[in-house]
N, C-alpha and C positions, 0 to 999 in steps of 0.2 A: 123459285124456278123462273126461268127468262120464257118469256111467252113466244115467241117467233118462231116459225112454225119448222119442221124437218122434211127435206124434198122427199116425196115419195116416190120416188124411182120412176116421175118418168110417166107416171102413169097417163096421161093425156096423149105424149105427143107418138108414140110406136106400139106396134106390135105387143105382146108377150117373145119375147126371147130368150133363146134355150145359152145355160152357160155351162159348165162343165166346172167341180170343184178340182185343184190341182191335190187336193189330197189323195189320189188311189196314183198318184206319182213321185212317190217317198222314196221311188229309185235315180230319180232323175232331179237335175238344178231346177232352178225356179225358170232360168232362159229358154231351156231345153221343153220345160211344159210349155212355155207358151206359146213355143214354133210348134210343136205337137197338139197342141189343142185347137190352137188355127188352122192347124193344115190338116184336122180331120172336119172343117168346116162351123164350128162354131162360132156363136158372134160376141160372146164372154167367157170369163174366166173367175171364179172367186179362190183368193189366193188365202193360202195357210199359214196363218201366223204364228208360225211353229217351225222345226226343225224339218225339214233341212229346206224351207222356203224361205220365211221370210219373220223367222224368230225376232219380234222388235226391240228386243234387249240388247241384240247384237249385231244389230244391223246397222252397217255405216253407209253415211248418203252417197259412196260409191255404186252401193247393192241396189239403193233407191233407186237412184238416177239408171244403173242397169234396167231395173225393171219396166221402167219409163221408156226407156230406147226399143227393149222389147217387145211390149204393148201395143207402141206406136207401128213398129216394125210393119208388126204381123198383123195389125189390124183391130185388136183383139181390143175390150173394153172390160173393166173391173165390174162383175153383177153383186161381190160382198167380199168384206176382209174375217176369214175362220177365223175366230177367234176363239174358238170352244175348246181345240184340243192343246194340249200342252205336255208332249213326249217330250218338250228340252228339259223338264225338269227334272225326268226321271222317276217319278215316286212311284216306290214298290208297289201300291195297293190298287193299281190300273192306271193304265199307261198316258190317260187322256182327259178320265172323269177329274184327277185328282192334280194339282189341289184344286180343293171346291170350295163353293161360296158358303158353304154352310160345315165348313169341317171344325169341330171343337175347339183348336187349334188357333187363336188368333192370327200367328204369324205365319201361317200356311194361308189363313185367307186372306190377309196379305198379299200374297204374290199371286193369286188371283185378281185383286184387283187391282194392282199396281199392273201388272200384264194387261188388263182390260184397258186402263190408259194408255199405255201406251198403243195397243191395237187402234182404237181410237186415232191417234195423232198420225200413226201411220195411215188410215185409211185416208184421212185428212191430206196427207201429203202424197196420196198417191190417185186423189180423188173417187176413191171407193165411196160409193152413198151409204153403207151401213157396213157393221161387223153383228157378226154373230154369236151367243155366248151361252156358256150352260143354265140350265133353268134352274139355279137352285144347289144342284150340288146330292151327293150321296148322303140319307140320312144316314146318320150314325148311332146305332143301338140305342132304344129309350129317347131319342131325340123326337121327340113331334113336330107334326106339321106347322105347326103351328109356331114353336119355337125357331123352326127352322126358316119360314118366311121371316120372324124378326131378322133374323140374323142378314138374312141376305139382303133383305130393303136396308138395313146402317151401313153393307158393306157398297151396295152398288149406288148408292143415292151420290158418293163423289164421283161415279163414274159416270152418271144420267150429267150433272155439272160440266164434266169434262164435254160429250156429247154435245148438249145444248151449245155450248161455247164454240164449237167447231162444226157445229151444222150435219152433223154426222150420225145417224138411227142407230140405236143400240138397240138389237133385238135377241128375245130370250125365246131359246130354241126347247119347248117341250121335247122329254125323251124318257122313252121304260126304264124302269129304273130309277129315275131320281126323283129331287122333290114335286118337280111339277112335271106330271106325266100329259095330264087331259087338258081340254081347253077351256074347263071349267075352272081348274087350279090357278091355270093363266088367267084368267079375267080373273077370278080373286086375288090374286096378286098384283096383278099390273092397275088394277083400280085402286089399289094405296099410292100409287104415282103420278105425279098432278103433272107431268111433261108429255110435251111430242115427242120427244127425244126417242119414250120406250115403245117397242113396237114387238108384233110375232115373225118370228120365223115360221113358218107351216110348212111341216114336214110329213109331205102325204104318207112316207111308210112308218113314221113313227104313231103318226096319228091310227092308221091300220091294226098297228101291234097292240094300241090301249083300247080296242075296240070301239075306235070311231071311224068307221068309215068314213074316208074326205072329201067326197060328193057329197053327206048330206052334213058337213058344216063349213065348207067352203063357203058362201052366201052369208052366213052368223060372223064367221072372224074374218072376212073381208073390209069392215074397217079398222081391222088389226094390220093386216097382214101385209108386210112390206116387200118380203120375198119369200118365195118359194123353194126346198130341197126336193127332189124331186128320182125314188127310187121304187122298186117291187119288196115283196114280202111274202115270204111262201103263204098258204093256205094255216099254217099251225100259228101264225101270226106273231113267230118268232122272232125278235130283232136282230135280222141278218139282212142284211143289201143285198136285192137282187138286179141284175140289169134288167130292167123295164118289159116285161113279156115275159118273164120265167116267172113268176109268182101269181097272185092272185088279185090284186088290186085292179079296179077299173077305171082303164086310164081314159077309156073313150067319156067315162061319167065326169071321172076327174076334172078333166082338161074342159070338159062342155061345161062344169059349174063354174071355172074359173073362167071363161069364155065370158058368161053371164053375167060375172062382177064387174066386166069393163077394166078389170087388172090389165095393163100392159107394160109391167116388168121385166124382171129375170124368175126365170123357173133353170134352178143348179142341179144338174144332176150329181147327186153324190155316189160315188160307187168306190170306196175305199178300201173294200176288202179283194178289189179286180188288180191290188200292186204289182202281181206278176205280169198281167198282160193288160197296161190299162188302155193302148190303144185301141185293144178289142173292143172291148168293153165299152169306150166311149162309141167308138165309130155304131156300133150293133143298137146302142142306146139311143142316139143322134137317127137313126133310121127308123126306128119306131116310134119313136113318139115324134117326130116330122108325119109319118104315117098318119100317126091318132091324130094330129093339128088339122092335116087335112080333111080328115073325117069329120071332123067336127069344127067344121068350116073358118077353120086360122085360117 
């Protein structure tokens, strides 16, 4: 592994800054999100490397260069390139999990990871400072954990390569469900990885769901954590996106432990199940936690 180190977002010179993912805008172009996420006040944007954004299989450097002009247009600045879901593929067995890093299947995990580079070169060319990706993958019946981290450290190790090489954080988004849920799993895993390259995504309502409240391990995976997803989670601790205020997460703790760390990033709100209305959504979300910021003296 190349030893040179991966920009960590930034962290010294600004604020914490709130970005908005273009995922809960699967009705709209990638153009269209990003005059609309600017013009609900935002100062980023992480884009989906997926259908109908910015699928990098298929995307020619017309779409690029679009995105660029846009960007610029409106202001807006790239906080991470999605690279976790994959609807262009289609596969029957969930629309986003699959294929995964860990499916039986050699040639399914495949295009998993050949999708991961390319997310990569695109983030690279679009100067995105990281992409994001699944932690592992659905185990699959009889499959242990154990087997299942082999499998994904052979498959992502030319993708950390790919990374290191282009200066760009590959970070593995814990999530219910799959093979690395907690942040325990994560340090056992990512400590088989001898780069800067691998980093966390920290997902305050995923974290919520696996019953780790994210106030009290914000401060532990702080020197993990590169970027932030940032949504609510009813009380039943169900994995459902809530806009920020309807759930039960505390975002005034939240926000005050990440305060603490000296992080000054992107914090994305993800809100992808808001596709019908995502301007609400975002605008309602952008007003309350600007709210909590002040509170807790952003």
């Amino acid at each position: 592994m190349r030893s040179h180190s991966i920009p960590q977002l930034r962290r010294r010179d600004q604020l914490m800054r709130l970005a908005f993912s273009s995922n809960a805008y699967m009705h709209f172009s990638i153009e269209d999100t990003i005059r609309r996420i600017a013009e609900l006040g935002y100062q980023g944007i992480e884009i989906l490397a997926d259908v109908p954004h910015a699928w990098p299989a298929l995307l020619l450097p017309e779409r690029k260069q679009s995105i660029r002009e846009h960007l610029e247009r409106h202001g807006l600045q790239i906080a991470n390139v999605n690279a976790f879901m994959m609807n262009a593929v289609g596969d029957p067995r969930q629309p986003y999990w699959h294929p995964g890093w860990t499916d039986p299947d050699p040639h399914y995990r495949a295009i998993r990871r050949e999708h991961t580079k390319r997310a990569l070169q695109l983030a690279s060319q679009l100067g995105a400072p990281c992409i994001t990706t699944e932690p592992g993958g659905h185990l699959a019946d009889g499959q242990s954990w154990e087997d299942g981290a082999r499998i994904f450290y052979d498959e992502i190790m030319p993708c950390v390569e790919v990374a290191e090489k282009l200066g760009v954080a590959l970070l593995i988004e814990p999530e219910p469900q799959l093979m690395i849920e907690t942040f325990e799993q994560y340090l056992e895993f990512a400590g088989r990885i001898d780069s800067p390259a691998i980093g966390l995504n920290f997902d305050i309502g995923h974290a919520y769901c696996v019953n780790q409240d994210p106030q009290d391990w914000i401060e532990r995976m702080a020197p993990h954590t590169r970027h932030y997803h940032i949504e609510d989670i009813a009380p039943t601790r169900v994995h459902k996106h809530l806009i920020p205020g309807h759930g039960a997460v505390d975002f005034e703790a939240t926000l005050a432990a990440i305060r603490r760390t000296g992080y000054q990033g992107w914090i994305t709100v993800e809100l992808y199940p808001y596709m019908d209305a995502p301007d609400a959504a975002a605008a309602e979300a952008r007003t309350f936690l600007e709210g909590v910021l002040r509170k807790t003296g952003e």
